[in-house]
C-alpha positions as CSV (number, residue, x, y, z in Angstrom):
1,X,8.4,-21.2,-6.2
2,X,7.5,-17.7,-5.9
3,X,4.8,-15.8,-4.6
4,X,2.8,-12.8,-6.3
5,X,0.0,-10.5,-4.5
6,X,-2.1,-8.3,-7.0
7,X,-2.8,-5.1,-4.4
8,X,-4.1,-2.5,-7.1
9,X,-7.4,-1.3,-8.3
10,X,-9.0,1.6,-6.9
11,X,-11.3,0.1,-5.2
12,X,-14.6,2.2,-6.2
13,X,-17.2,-0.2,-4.9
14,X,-16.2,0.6,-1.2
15,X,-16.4,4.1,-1.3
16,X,-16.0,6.3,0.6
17,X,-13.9,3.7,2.6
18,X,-11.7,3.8,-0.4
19,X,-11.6,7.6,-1.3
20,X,-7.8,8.3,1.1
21,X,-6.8,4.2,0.5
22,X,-6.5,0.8,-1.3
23,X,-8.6,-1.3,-0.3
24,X,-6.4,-4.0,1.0
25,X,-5.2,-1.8,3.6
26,X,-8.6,-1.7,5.1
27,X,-8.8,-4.1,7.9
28,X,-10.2,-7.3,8.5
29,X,-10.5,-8.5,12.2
30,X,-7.0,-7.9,13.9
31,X,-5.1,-7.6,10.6
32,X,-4.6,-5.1,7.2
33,X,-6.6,-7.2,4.4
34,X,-3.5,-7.4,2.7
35,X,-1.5,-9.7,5.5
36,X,-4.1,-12.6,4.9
37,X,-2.7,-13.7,1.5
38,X,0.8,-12.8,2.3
39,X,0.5,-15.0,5.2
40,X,-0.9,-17.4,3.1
41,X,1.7,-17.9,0.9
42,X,4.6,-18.1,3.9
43,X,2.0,-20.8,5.1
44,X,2.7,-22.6,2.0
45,X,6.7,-22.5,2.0
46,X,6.6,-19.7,-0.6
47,X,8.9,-16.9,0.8
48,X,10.0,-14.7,-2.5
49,X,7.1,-12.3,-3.1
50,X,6.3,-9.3,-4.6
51,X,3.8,-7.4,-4.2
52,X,1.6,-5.1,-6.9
53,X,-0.5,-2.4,-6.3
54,X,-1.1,1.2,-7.9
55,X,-3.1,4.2,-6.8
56,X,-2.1,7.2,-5.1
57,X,-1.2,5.0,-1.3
58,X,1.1,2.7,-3.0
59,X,3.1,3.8,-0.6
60,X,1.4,3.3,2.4
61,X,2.5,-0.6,1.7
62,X,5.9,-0.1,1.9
63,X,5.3,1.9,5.3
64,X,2.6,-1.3,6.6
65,X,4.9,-4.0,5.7
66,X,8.0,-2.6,4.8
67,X,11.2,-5.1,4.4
68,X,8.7,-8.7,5.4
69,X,10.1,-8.9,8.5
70,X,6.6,-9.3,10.6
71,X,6.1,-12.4,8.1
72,X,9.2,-13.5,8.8
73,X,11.0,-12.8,5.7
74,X,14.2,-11.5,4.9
75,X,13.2,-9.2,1.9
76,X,9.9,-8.1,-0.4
77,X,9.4,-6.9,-3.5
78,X,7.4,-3.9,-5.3
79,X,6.1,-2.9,-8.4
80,X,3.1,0.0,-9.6
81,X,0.7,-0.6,-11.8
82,X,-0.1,2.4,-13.8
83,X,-3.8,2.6,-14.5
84,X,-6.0,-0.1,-14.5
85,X,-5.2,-2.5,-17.3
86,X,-6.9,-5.3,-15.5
87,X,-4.9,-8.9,-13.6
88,X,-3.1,-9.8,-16.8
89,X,-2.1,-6.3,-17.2
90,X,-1.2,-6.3,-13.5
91,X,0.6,-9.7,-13.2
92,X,2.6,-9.2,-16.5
93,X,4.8,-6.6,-14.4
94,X,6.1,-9.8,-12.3
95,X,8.1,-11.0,-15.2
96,X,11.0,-10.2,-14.4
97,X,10.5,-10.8,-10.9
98,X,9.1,-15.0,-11.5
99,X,12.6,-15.1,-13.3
100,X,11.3,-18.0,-15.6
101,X,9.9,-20.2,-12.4
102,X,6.6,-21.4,-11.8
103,X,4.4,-19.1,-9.3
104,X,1.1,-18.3,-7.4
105,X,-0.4,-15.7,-8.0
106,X,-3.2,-14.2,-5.4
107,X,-5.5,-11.4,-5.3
108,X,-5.3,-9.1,-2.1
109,X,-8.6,-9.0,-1.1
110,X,-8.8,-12.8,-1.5
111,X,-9.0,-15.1,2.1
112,X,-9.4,-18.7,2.0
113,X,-9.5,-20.8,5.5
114,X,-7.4,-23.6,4.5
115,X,-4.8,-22.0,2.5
116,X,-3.0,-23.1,-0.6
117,X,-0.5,-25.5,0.6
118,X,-2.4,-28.4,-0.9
119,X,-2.7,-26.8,-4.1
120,X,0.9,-25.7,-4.0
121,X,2.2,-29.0,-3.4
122,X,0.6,-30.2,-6.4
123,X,1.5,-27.7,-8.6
124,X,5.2,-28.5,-7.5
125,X,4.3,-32.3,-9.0
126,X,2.7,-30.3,-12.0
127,X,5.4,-30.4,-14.7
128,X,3.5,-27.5,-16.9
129,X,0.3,-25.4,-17.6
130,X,-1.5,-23.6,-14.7
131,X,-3.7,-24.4,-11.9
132,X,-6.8,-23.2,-10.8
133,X,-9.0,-23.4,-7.3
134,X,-13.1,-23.8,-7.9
135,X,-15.5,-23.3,-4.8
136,X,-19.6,-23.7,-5.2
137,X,-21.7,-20.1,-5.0
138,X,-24.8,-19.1,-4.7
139,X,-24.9,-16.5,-7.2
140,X,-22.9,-17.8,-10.0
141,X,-24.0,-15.3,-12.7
142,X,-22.0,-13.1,-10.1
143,X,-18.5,-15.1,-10.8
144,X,-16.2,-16.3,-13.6
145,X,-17.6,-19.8,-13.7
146,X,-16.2,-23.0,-15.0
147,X,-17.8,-25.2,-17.0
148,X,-16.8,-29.4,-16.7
149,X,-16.5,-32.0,-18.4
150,X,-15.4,-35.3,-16.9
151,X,-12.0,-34.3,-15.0
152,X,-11.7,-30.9,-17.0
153,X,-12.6,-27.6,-17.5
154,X,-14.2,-27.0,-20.9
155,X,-14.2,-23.8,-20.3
156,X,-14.2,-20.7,-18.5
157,X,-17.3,-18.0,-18.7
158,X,-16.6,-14.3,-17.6
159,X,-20.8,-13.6,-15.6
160,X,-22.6,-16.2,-17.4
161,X,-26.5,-15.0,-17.9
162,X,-27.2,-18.8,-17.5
163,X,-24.4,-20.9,-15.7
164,X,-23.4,-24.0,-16.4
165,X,-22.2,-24.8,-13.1
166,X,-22.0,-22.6,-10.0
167,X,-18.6,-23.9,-9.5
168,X,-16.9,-20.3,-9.8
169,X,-12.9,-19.3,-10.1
170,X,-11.6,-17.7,-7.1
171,X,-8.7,-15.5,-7.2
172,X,-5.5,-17.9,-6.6
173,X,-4.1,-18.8,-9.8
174,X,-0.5,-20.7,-10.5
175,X,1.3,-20.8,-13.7
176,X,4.0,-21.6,-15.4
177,X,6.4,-19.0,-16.9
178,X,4.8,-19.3,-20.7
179,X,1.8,-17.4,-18.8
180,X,3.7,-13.9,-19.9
181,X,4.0,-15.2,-23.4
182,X,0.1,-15.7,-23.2
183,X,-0.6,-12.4,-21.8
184,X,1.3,-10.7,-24.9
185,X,-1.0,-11.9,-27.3
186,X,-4.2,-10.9,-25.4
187,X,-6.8,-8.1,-26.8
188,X,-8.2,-5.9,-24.0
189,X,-11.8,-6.8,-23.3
190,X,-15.0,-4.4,-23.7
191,X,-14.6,-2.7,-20.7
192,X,-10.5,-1.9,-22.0
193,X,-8.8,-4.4,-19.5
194,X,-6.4,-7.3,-19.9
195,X,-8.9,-10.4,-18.8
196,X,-7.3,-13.4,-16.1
197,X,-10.2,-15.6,-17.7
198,X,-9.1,-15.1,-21.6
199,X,-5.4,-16.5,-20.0
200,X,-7.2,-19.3,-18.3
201,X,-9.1,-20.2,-21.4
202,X,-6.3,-20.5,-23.0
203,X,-4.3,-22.7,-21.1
204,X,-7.5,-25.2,-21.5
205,X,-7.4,-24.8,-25.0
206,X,-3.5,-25.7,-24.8
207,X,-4.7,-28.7,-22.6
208,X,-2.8,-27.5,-19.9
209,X,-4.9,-26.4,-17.3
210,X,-5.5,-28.6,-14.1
211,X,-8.1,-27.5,-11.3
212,X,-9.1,-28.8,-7.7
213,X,-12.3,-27.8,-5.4
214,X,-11.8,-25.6,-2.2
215,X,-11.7,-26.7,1.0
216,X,-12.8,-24.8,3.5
217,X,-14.4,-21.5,2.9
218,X,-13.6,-18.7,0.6
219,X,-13.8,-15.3,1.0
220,X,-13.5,-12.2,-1.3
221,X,-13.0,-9.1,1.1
222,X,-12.7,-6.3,-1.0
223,X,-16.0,-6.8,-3.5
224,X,-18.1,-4.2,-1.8
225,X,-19.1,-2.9,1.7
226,X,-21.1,-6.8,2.4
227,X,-18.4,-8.7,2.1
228,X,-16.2,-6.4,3.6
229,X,-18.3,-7.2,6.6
230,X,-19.0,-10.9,6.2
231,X,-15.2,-11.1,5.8
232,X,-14.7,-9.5,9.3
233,X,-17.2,-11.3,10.8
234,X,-16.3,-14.8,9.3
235,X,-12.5,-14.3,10.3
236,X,-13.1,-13.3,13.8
237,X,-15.3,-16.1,14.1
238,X,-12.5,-18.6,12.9
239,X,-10.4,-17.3,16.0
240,X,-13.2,-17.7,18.7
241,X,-14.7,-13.9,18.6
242,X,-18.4,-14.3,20.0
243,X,-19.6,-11.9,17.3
Protein backbone atom coordinates (compact mmCIF):
# COMPACT_ATOMS: atom_id res chain seq x y z
CA UNK A 1 0.00 0.00 0.00
CA UNK A 2 1.18 3.39 -0.51
CA UNK A 3 1.40 6.35 1.37
CA UNK A 4 0.37 10.09 0.37
CA UNK A 5 1.03 13.40 2.62
CA UNK A 6 -1.03 16.58 1.45
CA UNK A 7 1.76 19.50 2.40
CA UNK A 8 0.10 22.50 0.50
CA UNK A 9 -2.06 25.35 1.39
CA UNK A 10 -0.74 28.54 2.23
CA UNK A 11 -1.35 28.44 5.44
CA UNK A 12 -3.02 32.07 6.07
CA UNK A 13 -4.41 31.38 9.52
CA UNK A 14 -0.77 31.35 11.05
CA UNK A 15 0.46 34.32 9.86
CA UNK A 16 2.91 35.87 10.09
CA UNK A 17 4.50 32.47 10.98
CA UNK A 18 3.53 31.48 7.55
CA UNK A 19 4.43 34.72 5.44
CA UNK A 20 8.52 33.08 4.34
CA UNK A 21 6.96 29.12 4.87
CA UNK A 22 4.46 26.27 4.69
CA UNK A 23 3.19 25.57 7.51
CA UNK A 24 4.28 22.08 7.97
CA UNK A 25 7.70 23.09 8.08
CA UNK A 26 7.05 24.96 11.29
CA UNK A 27 8.08 22.88 14.15
CA UNK A 28 6.45 20.84 16.61
CA UNK A 29 8.55 19.79 19.73
CA UNK A 30 11.94 18.38 18.42
CA UNK A 31 10.62 17.69 14.85
CA UNK A 32 9.38 19.75 11.38
CA UNK A 33 5.40 19.21 11.54
CA UNK A 34 5.70 17.45 8.47
CA UNK A 35 7.93 14.38 9.90
CA UNK A 36 4.94 13.27 12.24
CA UNK A 37 2.75 11.82 9.46
CA UNK A 38 5.62 10.70 7.46
CA UNK A 39 6.68 8.79 10.43
CA UNK A 40 3.40 7.68 10.78
CA UNK A 41 3.02 5.92 7.82
CA UNK A 42 6.69 4.10 7.99
CA UNK A 43 5.11 3.16 11.45
CA UNK A 44 2.44 1.44 9.60
CA UNK A 45 4.63 -0.65 7.06
CA UNK A 46 3.82 1.91 4.30
CA UNK A 47 7.19 2.92 2.73
CA UNK A 48 6.24 4.35 -1.00
CA UNK A 49 5.20 7.96 -0.46
CA UNK A 50 4.83 11.02 -1.98
CA UNK A 51 4.51 13.98 -0.86
CA UNK A 52 2.25 17.22 -2.09
CA UNK A 53 2.70 20.64 -1.31
CA UNK A 54 2.62 23.98 -3.39
CA UNK A 55 3.54 27.51 -2.45
CA UNK A 56 6.56 29.39 -3.02
CA UNK A 57 8.95 26.85 -0.27
CA UNK A 58 8.02 23.77 -2.08
CA UNK A 59 11.35 23.43 -2.12
CA UNK A 60 12.46 23.87 1.16
CA UNK A 61 10.94 20.04 1.41
CA UNK A 62 13.11 18.56 -0.82
CA UNK A 63 16.12 20.33 1.10
CA UNK A 64 14.35 19.08 4.86
CA UNK A 65 13.86 15.55 3.81
CA UNK A 66 15.40 15.15 0.73
CA UNK A 67 15.86 11.36 -0.69
CA UNK A 68 13.81 9.62 2.96
CA UNK A 69 16.79 8.49 4.18
CA UNK A 70 16.27 9.93 8.03
CA UNK A 71 12.88 7.75 7.74
CA UNK A 72 14.66 5.16 6.61
CA UNK A 73 13.61 4.94 3.09
CA UNK A 74 15.20 4.31 0.11
CA UNK A 75 13.35 6.96 -2.13
CA UNK A 76 10.34 9.82 -1.96
CA UNK A 77 8.35 11.26 -4.17
CA UNK A 78 7.09 14.99 -5.27
CA UNK A 79 4.47 16.69 -6.78
CA UNK A 80 3.15 20.81 -6.80
CA UNK A 81 -0.03 21.77 -6.43
CA UNK A 82 -0.73 24.81 -8.34
CA UNK A 83 -3.20 27.02 -6.52
CA UNK A 84 -5.39 25.96 -4.16
CA UNK A 85 -8.02 23.73 -5.62
CA UNK A 86 -8.73 22.14 -2.31
CA UNK A 87 -7.68 17.93 -0.94
CA UNK A 88 -9.44 16.40 -3.95
CA UNK A 89 -7.85 18.80 -6.12
CA UNK A 90 -4.62 18.12 -4.24
CA UNK A 91 -4.75 14.22 -3.98
CA UNK A 92 -5.96 13.81 -7.66
CA UNK A 93 -2.13 14.70 -8.64
CA UNK A 94 -1.19 11.18 -6.84
CA UNK A 95 -2.75 9.25 -9.64
CA UNK A 96 -0.27 8.23 -11.30
CA UNK A 97 1.82 7.79 -8.43
CA UNK A 98 -1.01 5.13 -6.35
CA UNK A 99 -0.51 3.20 -9.76
CA UNK A 100 -4.12 1.60 -9.42
CA UNK A 101 -3.35 0.40 -5.58
CA UNK A 102 -5.15 1.16 -2.56
CA UNK A 103 -3.54 4.12 -0.36
CA UNK A 104 -3.68 6.45 2.80
CA UNK A 105 -3.85 9.46 2.42
CA UNK A 106 -2.84 12.13 5.42
CA UNK A 107 -2.84 15.73 5.88
CA UNK A 108 0.56 17.34 7.00
CA UNK A 109 -0.43 19.12 9.80
CA UNK A 110 -2.41 16.05 11.10
CA UNK A 111 -0.77 14.12 14.48
CA UNK A 112 -2.51 11.29 15.97
CA UNK A 113 -0.81 9.32 19.20
CA UNK A 114 -1.53 5.94 18.19
CA UNK A 115 -0.95 6.00 14.61
CA UNK A 116 -2.74 4.27 11.79
CA UNK A 117 -1.41 0.85 11.84
CA UNK A 118 -4.73 -0.46 13.16
CA UNK A 119 -6.68 1.25 10.57
CA UNK A 120 -4.26 0.15 7.97
CA UNK A 121 -4.37 -3.33 8.70
CA UNK A 122 -7.95 -3.32 8.23
CA UNK A 123 -8.06 -1.61 5.21
CA UNK A 124 -5.62 -4.31 3.84
CA UNK A 125 -8.73 -6.88 4.83
CA UNK A 126 -11.00 -4.24 3.08
CA UNK A 127 -11.61 -5.63 -0.39
CA UNK A 128 -13.05 -1.98 -1.67
CA UNK A 129 -14.44 1.59 -0.87
CA UNK A 130 -12.60 3.84 1.50
CA UNK A 131 -12.02 4.23 5.13
CA UNK A 132 -12.35 6.87 7.38
CA UNK A 133 -11.03 7.71 11.28
CA UNK A 134 -13.95 9.57 13.63
CA UNK A 135 -12.74 11.10 17.05
CA UNK A 136 -15.31 13.06 19.57
CA UNK A 137 -14.89 17.17 19.70
CA UNK A 138 -15.89 19.70 21.55
CA UNK A 139 -16.82 22.03 19.01
CA UNK A 140 -18.32 20.07 16.37
CA UNK A 141 -19.86 22.94 14.29
CA UNK A 142 -16.04 23.50 13.91
CA UNK A 143 -15.43 19.98 11.93
CA UNK A 144 -16.77 17.92 8.96
CA UNK A 145 -18.99 15.74 11.19
CA UNK A 146 -20.49 12.35 10.59
CA UNK A 147 -23.77 11.51 11.08
CA UNK A 148 -24.64 7.45 12.16
CA UNK A 149 -26.79 5.22 11.78
CA UNK A 150 -26.38 1.75 13.39
CA UNK A 151 -22.71 0.63 12.08
CA UNK A 152 -22.66 3.39 9.25
CA UNK A 153 -22.25 6.69 8.34
CA UNK A 154 -25.34 8.27 6.80
CA UNK A 155 -23.63 10.91 6.03
CA UNK A 156 -21.08 13.41 6.14
CA UNK A 157 -21.82 17.35 6.90
CA UNK A 158 -19.12 20.06 5.90
CA UNK A 159 -19.69 22.76 9.64
CA UNK A 160 -22.96 21.67 10.54
CA UNK A 161 -24.95 24.76 12.32
CA UNK A 162 -26.59 21.95 14.46
CA UNK A 163 -24.56 18.64 14.58
CA UNK A 164 -25.86 15.50 14.67
CA UNK A 165 -23.04 14.00 16.43
CA UNK A 166 -19.77 15.59 17.50
CA UNK A 167 -18.10 12.60 16.13
CA UNK A 168 -15.90 14.66 13.49
CA UNK A 169 -13.61 13.35 10.40
CA UNK A 170 -10.04 13.86 10.90
CA UNK A 171 -7.68 14.13 8.22
CA UNK A 172 -6.49 10.32 7.46
CA UNK A 173 -8.42 8.97 4.75
CA UNK A 174 -7.77 5.48 2.68
CA UNK A 175 -9.17 4.61 -0.62
CA UNK A 176 -9.30 2.57 -3.22
CA UNK A 177 -8.08 3.61 -6.70
CA UNK A 178 -11.87 4.40 -8.20
CA UNK A 179 -11.33 7.50 -5.69
CA UNK A 180 -9.73 9.51 -8.90
CA UNK A 181 -12.71 8.47 -10.97
CA UNK A 182 -14.80 10.12 -8.16
CA UNK A 183 -12.85 13.14 -7.98
CA UNK A 184 -13.43 13.75 -11.89
CA UNK A 185 -16.93 14.14 -11.54
CA UNK A 186 -16.87 16.63 -8.61
CA UNK A 187 -18.19 20.40 -8.96
CA UNK A 188 -15.95 22.85 -6.94
CA UNK A 189 -17.79 24.05 -3.82
CA UNK A 190 -18.79 27.80 -2.91
CA UNK A 191 -15.69 28.82 -1.82
CA UNK A 192 -14.14 27.35 -5.62
CA UNK A 193 -12.38 24.16 -4.11
CA UNK A 194 -12.54 20.45 -4.84
CA UNK A 195 -14.33 19.14 -1.35
CA UNK A 196 -12.68 15.61 0.52
CA UNK A 197 -16.30 15.46 2.11
CA UNK A 198 -18.32 15.48 -1.34
CA UNK A 199 -15.73 12.28 -2.10
CA UNK A 200 -16.55 10.77 1.18
CA UNK A 201 -20.27 11.21 0.66
CA UNK A 202 -20.08 9.54 -2.13
CA UNK A 203 -18.46 6.45 -1.28
CA UNK A 204 -21.49 6.16 1.47
CA UNK A 205 -23.88 6.60 -1.14
CA UNK A 206 -21.97 3.75 -3.20
CA UNK A 207 -22.16 1.72 0.20
CA UNK A 208 -18.62 1.61 0.31
CA UNK A 209 -17.49 3.53 3.00
CA UNK A 210 -16.30 1.82 6.32
CA UNK A 211 -15.16 3.97 9.53
CA UNK A 212 -13.55 3.21 13.00
CA UNK A 213 -13.20 5.70 16.25
CA UNK A 214 -9.72 7.02 17.24
CA UNK A 215 -7.71 5.89 19.79
CA UNK A 216 -5.69 7.92 21.39
CA UNK A 217 -5.67 11.58 20.92
CA UNK A 218 -5.80 13.61 17.71
CA UNK A 219 -4.28 16.56 16.89
CA UNK A 220 -4.54 19.15 13.98
CA UNK A 221 -1.29 21.31 14.12
CA UNK A 222 -1.55 23.63 11.58
CA UNK A 223 -5.33 25.12 12.14
CA UNK A 224 -4.22 28.39 13.69
CA UNK A 225 -1.64 29.84 16.15
CA UNK A 226 -3.76 27.59 19.40
CA UNK A 227 -3.27 24.51 18.17
CA UNK A 228 -0.07 25.19 16.84
CA UNK A 229 0.70 25.45 20.49
CA UNK A 230 -1.49 22.82 22.06
CA UNK A 231 0.14 20.56 19.47
CA UNK A 232 3.74 21.44 20.85
CA UNK A 233 2.77 21.25 24.20
CA UNK A 234 0.71 17.82 23.83
CA UNK A 235 3.75 16.15 21.95
CA UNK A 236 6.35 17.12 24.30
CA UNK A 237 4.27 16.01 26.90
CA UNK A 238 3.92 12.45 25.24
CA UNK A 239 7.87 12.18 25.42
CA UNK A 240 8.23 13.23 29.23
CA UNK A 241 8.81 17.20 28.76
CA UNK A 242 7.76 18.76 32.24
CA UNK A 243 6.03 21.65 30.27
Amino acid sequence: MKGVVLAGGLGTRLHPLTKITNKHLLPVYKKPMIYYPIEMLVDAGITDIMIVTGGNSAGDFLRLIGNGKDFGLSRIHYTYQEGEGGIADALSLAEEFTEGEKFVVVLGDNILEKGVREGVSAFEKQETGARIFLTEVDHPWEYGIAEIEGDRVKRIIEKPKDPPTNLAVIGVYMYSPDVFDMIRKLEPSARGELEITDVNNMYINAGGLEYQVLDGWWLDAGENHEALLQANITVARSEGADV
